[in-house]
C-alpha positions in Angstrom: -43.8 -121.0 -24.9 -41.5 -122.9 -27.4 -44.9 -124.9 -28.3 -47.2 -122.1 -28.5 -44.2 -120.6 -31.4 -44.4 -123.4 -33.2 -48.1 -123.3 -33.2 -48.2 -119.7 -34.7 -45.8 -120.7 -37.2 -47.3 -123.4 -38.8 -50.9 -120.8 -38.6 -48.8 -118.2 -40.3 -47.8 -121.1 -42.7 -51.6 -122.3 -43.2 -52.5 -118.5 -43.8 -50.1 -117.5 -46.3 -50.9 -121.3 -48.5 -54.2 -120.3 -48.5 -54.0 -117.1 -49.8 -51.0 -118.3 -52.6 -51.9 -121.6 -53.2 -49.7 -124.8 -52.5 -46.5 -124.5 -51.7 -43.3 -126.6 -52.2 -41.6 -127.8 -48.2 -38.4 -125.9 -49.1 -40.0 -122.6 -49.7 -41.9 -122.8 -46.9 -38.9 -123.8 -44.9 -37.8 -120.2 -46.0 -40.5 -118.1 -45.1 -40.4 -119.5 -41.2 -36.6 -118.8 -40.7 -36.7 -115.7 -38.3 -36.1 -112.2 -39.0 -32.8 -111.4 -40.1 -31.4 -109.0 -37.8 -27.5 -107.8 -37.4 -26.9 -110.7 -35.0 -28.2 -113.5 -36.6 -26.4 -115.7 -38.8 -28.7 -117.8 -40.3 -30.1 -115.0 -43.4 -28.6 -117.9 -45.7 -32.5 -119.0 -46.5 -33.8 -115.8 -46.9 -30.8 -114.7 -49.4 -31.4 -117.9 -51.4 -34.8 -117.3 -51.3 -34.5 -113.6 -53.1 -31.8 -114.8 -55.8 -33.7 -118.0 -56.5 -37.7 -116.7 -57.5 -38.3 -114.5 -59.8 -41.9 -112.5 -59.9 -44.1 -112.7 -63.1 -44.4 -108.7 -63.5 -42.2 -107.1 -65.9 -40.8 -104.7 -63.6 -39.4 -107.8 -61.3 -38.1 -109.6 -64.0 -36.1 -106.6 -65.2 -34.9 -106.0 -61.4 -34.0 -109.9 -61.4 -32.1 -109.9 -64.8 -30.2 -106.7 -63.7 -28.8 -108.6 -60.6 -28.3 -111.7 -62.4 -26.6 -109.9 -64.8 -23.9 -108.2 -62.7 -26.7 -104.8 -62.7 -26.3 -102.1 -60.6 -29.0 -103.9 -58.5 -26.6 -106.7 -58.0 -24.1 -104.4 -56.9 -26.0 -103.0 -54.2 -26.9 -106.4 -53.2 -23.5 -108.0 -52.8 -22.7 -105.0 -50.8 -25.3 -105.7 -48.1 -24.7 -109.2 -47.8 -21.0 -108.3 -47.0 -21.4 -106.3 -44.3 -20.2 -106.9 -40.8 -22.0 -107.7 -37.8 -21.6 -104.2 -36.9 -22.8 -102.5 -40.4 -24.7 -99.8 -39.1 -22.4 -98.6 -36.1 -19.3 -98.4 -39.2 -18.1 -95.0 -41.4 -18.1 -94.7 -44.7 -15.6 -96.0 -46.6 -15.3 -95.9 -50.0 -14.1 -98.9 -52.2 -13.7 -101.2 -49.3 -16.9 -101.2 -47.2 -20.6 -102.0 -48.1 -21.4 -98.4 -47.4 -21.2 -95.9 -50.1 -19.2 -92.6 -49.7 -21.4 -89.8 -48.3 -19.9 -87.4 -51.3 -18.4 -89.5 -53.6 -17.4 -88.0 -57.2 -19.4 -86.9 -59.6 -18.6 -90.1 -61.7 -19.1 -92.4 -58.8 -23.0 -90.7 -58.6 -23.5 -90.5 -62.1 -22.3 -94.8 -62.2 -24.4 -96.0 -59.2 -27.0 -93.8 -57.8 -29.6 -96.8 -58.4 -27.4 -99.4 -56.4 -27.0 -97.0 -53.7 -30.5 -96.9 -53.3 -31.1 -100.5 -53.3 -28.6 -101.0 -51.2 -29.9 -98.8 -48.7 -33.6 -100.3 -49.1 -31.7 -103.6 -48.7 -30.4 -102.4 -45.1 -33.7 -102.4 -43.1 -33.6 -106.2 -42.1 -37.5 -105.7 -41.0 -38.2 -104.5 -44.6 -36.5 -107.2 -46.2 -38.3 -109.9 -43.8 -41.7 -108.5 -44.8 -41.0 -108.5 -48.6 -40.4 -112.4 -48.6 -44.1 -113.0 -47.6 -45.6 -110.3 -50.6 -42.8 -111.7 -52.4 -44.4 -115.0 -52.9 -47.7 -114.1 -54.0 -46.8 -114.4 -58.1 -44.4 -117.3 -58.0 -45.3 -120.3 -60.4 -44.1 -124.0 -60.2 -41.6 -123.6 -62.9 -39.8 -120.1 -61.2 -39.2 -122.2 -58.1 -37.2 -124.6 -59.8 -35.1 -122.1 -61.6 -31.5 -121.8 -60.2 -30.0 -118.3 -60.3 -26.5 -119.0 -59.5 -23.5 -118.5 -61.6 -20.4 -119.6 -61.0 -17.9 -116.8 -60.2 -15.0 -118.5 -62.3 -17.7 -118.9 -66.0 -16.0 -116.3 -68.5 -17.5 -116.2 -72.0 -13.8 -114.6 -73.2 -12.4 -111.3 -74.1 -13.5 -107.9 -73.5 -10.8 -105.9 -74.9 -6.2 -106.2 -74.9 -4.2 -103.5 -74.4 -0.8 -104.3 -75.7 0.8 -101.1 -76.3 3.4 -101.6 -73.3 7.1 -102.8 -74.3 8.0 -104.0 -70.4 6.7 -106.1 -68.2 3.3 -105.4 -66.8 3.7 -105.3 -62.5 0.3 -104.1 -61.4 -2.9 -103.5 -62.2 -6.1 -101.8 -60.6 -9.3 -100.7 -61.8 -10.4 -97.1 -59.8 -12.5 -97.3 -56.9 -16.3 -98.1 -57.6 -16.2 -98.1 -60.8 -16.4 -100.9 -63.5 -14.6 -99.1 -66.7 -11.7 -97.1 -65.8 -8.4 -99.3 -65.5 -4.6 -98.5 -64.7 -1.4 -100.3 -64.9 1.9 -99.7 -64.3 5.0 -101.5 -65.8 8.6 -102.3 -65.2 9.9 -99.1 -67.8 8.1 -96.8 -64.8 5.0 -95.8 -66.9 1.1 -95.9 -65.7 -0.9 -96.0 -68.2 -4.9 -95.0 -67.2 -7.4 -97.0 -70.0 -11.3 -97.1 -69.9 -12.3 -100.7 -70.8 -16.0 -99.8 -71.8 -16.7 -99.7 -75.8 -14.6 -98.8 -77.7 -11.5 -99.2 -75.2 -9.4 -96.7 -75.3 -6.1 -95.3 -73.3 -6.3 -92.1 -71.9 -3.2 -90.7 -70.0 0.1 -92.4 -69.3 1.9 -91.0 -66.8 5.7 -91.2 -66.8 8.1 -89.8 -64.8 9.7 -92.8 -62.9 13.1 -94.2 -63.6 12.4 -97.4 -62.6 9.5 -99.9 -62.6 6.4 -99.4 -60.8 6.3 -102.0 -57.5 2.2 -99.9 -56.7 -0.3 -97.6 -57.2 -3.8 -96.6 -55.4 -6.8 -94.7 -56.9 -8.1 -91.6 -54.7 -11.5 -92.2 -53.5 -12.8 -90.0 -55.9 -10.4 -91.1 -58.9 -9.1 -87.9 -59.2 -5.6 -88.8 -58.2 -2.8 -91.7 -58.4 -0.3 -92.1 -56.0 2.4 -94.7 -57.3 5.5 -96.0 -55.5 8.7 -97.0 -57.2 11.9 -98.9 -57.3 13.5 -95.7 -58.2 13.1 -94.6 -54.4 10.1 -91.8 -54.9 6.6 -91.8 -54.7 4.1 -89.6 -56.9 1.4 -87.8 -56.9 -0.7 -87.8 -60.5 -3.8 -85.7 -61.5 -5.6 -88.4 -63.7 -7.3 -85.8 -65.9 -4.4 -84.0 -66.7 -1.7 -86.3 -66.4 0.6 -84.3 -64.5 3.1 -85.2 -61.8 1.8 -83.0 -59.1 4.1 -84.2 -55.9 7.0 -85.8 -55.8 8.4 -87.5 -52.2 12.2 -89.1 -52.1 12.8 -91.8 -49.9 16.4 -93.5 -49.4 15.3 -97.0 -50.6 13.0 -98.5 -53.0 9.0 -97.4 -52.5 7.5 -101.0 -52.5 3.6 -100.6 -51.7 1.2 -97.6 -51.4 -2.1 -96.9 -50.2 -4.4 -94.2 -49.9 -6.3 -94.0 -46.4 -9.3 -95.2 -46.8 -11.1 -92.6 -44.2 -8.5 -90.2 -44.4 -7.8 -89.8 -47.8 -5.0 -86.7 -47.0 -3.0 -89.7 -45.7 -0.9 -91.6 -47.9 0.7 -95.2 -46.3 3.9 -95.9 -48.0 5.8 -99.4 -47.6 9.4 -99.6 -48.3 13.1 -101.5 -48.5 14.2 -100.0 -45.2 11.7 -101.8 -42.9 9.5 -99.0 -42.8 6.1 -97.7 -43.0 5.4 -94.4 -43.5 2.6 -92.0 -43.3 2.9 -88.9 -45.6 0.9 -86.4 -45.9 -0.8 -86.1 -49.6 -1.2 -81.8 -49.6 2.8 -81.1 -48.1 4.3 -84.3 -49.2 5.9 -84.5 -45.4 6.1 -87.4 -43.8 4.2 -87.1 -40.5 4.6 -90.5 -39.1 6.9 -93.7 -39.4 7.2 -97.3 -37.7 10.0 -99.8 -38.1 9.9 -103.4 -38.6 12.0 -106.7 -39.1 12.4 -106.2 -42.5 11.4 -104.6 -45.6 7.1 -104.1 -46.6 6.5 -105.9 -49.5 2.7 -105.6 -49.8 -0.2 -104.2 -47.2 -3.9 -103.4 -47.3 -6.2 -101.4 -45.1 -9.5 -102.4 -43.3 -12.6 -100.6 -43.9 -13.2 -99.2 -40.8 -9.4 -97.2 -41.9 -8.3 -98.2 -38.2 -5.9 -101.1 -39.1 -3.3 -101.8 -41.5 -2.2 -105.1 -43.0 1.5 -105.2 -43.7 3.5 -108.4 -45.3 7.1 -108.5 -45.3 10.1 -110.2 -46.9 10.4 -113.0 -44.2 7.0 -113.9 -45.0 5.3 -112.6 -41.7 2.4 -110.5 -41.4 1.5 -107.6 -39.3 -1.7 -105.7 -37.8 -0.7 -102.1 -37.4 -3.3 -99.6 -36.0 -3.4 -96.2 -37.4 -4.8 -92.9 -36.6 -7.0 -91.5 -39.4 -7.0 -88.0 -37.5 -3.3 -87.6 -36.6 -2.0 -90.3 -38.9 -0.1 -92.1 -36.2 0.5 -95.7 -36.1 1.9 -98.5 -33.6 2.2 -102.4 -34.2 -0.5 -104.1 -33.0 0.5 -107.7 -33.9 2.8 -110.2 -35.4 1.2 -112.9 -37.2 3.2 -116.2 -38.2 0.3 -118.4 -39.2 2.0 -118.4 -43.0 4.3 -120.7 -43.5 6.5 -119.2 -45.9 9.8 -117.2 -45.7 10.0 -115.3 -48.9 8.1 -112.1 -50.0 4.4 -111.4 -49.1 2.9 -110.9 -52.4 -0.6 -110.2 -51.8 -2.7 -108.8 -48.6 -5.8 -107.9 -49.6 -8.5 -107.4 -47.0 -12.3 -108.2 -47.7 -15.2 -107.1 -45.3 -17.2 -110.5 -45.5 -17.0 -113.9 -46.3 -19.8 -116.7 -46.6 -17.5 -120.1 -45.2 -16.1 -117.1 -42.4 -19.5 -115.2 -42.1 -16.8 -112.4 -40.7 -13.9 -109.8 -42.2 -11.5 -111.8 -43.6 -7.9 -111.6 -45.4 -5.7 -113.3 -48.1 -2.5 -113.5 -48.2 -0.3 -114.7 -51.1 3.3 -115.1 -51.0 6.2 -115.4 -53.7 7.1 -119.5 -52.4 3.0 -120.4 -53.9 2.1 -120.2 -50.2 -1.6 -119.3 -50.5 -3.6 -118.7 -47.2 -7.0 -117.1 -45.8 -7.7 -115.8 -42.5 -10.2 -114.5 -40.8 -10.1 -111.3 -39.1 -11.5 -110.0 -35.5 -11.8 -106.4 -35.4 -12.4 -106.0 -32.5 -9.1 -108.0 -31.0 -7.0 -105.2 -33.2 -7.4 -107.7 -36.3 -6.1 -110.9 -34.5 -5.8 -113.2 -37.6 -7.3 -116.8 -37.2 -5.7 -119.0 -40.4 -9.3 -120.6 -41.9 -7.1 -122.6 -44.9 -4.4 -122.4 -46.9 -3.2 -123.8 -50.4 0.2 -124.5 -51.5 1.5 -123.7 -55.4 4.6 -124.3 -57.3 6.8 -121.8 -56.5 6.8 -118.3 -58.3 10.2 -116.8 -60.4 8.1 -113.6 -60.5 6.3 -111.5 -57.6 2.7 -113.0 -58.6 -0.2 -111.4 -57.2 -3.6 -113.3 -55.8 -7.0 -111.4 -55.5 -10.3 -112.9 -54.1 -13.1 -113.9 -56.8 -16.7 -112.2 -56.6 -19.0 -113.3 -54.7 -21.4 -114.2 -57.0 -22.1 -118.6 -56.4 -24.1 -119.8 -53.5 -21.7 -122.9 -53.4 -19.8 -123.7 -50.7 -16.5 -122.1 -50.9 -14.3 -119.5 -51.2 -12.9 -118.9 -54.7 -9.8 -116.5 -55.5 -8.0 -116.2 -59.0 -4.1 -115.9 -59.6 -1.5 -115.4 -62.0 0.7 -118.3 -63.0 4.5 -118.6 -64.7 2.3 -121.0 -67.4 0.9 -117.9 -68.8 -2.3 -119.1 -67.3 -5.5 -117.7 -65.2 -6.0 -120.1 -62.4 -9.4 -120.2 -59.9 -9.2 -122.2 -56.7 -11.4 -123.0 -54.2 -9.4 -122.8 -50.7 -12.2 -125.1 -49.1 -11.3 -127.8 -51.3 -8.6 -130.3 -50.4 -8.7 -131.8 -53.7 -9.1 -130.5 -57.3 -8.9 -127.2 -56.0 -8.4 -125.6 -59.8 -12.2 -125.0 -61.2 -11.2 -123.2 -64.3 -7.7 -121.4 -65.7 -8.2 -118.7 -68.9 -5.9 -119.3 -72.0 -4.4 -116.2 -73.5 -1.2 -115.1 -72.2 2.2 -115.4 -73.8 4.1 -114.7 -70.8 3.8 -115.1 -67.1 0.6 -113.8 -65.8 1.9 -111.3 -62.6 -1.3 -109.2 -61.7 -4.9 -109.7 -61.7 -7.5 -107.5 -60.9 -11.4 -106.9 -61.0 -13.5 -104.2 -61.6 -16.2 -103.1 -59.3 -19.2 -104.4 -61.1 -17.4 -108.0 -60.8 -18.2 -109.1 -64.5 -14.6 -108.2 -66.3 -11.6 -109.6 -64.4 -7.9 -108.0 -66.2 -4.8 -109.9 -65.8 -1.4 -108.7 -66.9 2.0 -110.6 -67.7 5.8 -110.2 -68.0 5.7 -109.5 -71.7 3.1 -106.4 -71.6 0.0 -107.4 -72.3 -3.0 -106.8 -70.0 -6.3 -108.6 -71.1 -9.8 -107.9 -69.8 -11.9 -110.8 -69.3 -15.6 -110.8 -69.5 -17.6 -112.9 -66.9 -20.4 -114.9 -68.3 -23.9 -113.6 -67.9 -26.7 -116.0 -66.1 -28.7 -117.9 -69.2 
């Protein structure tokens, strides 16, 4: 059997060059892997394959610039190659998952109705399979030696600064699926809502906290803000308005905040007093709590809106399952692969990963303790450390995020603040040199760093007030 396959493959080979023309070993290589299919691994060929060649017609070379060029296309691409093993059988989840939202806002349909439907195109494995083999009809000599990779740490400079804070900059988010609307909150208790596209421009700041802002999440929609405080109370905003429309007081400081990502009538709340609670967004009642060793410094949720990620003070991690009918939770598990002892700064939970080829999660604490685990959902998010990367240690509560997934190189690239005033990249697979590129800007600590959705501006904030947005460089 095994002989009479390899007999039909090298046929199928011998058909297809004589219908093209010759063909270079590696590209053939590419069109025998097997059909993708939700099991199999090995689509790393196949992916290469579609990134690398470009067609001659005008329409293909449009389609290839726009994902080179961080395109809606592109978007819709790096959505399916981050999907889980079990894509298909998953809900919707918007801003997490590769799926889009089955009613997302009118903004979020007017932004990427052409990557959704890519994206979905992109889904039938079978389809994609079939494509490589019509795909290679029009390639020349010169396309196939063409490398369409950027780097995801290149920058070309500034977009746009937004200096018109007095206080410390604490966090910063752009809103969920889109590449142009940004928010930060500060250290004076103000959030200040900006769109980065041209010319930038602030549109609401919302004040109404005594205290400075520890967190904030976007609705799934946009349409809301819920922010968290060290003034004990967490807030409800309309973003087109900029009205305070709720208002919940807690008896110790509100330290992180999440809407749920299914659920989005559920709002998690982390605080000082060892808690987590689950409030609900249209009463403001808190409808569920659980207690741990010590207070919730920062947490994240899976896409699947089933598990929670919660870091503590002590430096230990936790996998919490939740409810996303009843809003109940329970501990799952205690994690104490992180060797650190001072404040989880950072969990931030990512669906896929190329050096994992599963979920995976980072986790960034205040000591420069940098690690990156993967994730089995179906254990109740049993946390396997995968590498780790020690810093100098942090004065400020520095945050970490994960960089786009943009290279084909081996490794897994994330970007962090520094007290230097610098932009740092590192590459957690690499034992040595781990820094590939820092960004020069900054008068004060950088503390936050964020990127939009379409993964080509990256903003950073610092101590002194200043938030810059960053433009990635385009492919040449």
């Amino acid at each position: 059997m095994e002989l009479e396959k390899e007999l039909e493959e090298i046929n199928l080979g011998m058909e297809i060059e004589k219908t093209t023309g010759p063909m270079d070993p590696e590209f053939l290589s590419c069109l025998l892997q097997p059909p993708i299919s939700h099991h199999d691994t090995n689509y790393v060929a196949i992916r290469r394959l579609l990134l690398h060649r470009k067609a001659q017609s005008s329409d293909a070379i449009d389609r290839r610039k726009e994902w080179k060029c961080n395109g809606k296309g592109y978007v819709a691409y790096r959505n399916y190659i981050r999907r889980p093993s079990n894509w298909e059988s998953q809900p919707s989840t918007p801003g997490h998952s590769g799926h889009w939202a089955s009613s997302p806002g009118p903004q979020s349909i007017m932004l990427e109705t052409d990557s959704w439907s890519s994206s979905r195109d992109l889904r039938s494995d079978s389809q994609a399979y079939n494509r490589r083999i019509s795909f290679s009809s029009s390639m020349s000599d010169t396309d196939r030696q063409v490398r369409f990779v950027e780097p995801a740490y290149s920058f070309v400079g500034m977009h746009c600064i937004f200096d018109n804070c007095k206080a410390s900059v604490t966090i910063l988010k752009f809103g969920h699926m889109r590449s142009d609307l940004l928010a930060y909150g500060a250290s004076d208790g103000t959030i200040t809502i900006c769109h980065v596209s041209d010319p930038p421009s602030v549109l609401q700041q919302l004040k109404g906290h005594s205290k400075a802002i520890t967190d904030f999440d976007f609705s799934s929609n946009n349409q809301y803000v819920a922010s968290s405080s060290m003034d004990k109370t967490v807030r409800v905003w309309e973003v087109s308005k900029g009205h305070c429309i709720r208002v919940v007081y807690g008896v110790s400081s509100q330290l992180c905040i999440r809407f749920h990502p299914v659920n989005n009538n559920l709002l998690l709340v982390g605080n000082a007093n060892k808690e987590i609670n689950v409030i609900n967004f249209s009463t403001g009642r808190v409808i569920s709590k659980l207690l741990f060793e010590d207070e919730i410094s920062a947490m994240d949720n899976d896409h699947t809106g089933q598990l929670i990620f919660a870091g503590d003070a002590l430096g230990c991690i936790y996998t919490v399952s939740i409810n996303s009918h009843t809003g109940s939770i329970s501990r799952s598990r205690k994690n104490r692969s992180i060797k650190s002892k001072t404040p989880i700064t950072t969990v931030q939970y990512r669906t896929f990963s190329l050096v994992a080829r599963c979920p995976v999660l980072l986790v960034c604490a205040q000591d420069g303790n940098i690690c990156f685990f993967s994730v089995a959902l179906e254990v109740q998010g049993y946390l396997t450390l995968v590498c780790s990367l020690k810093l100098a240690p942090r004065v400020h509560s520095i945050r970490a995020s994960f960089c786009p997934l943009l290279s084909l190189e081996k490794g897994e690239f994330i970007v962090s603040g520094s007290e230097d005033s610098n932009v740092y990249f590192y590459d957690l697979t690499r034992p040595k040199h781990t820094c590939v590129n820092k960004l020069q800007g900054h008068g004060s600590p950088v503390v936050g760093v964020a990127w939009n959705h379409g993964e080509n501006l990256l903003a950073s904030s610092d101590s002194g007030g200043t938030v810059i947005v960053w433009k990635r460089a385009k492919s040449s």
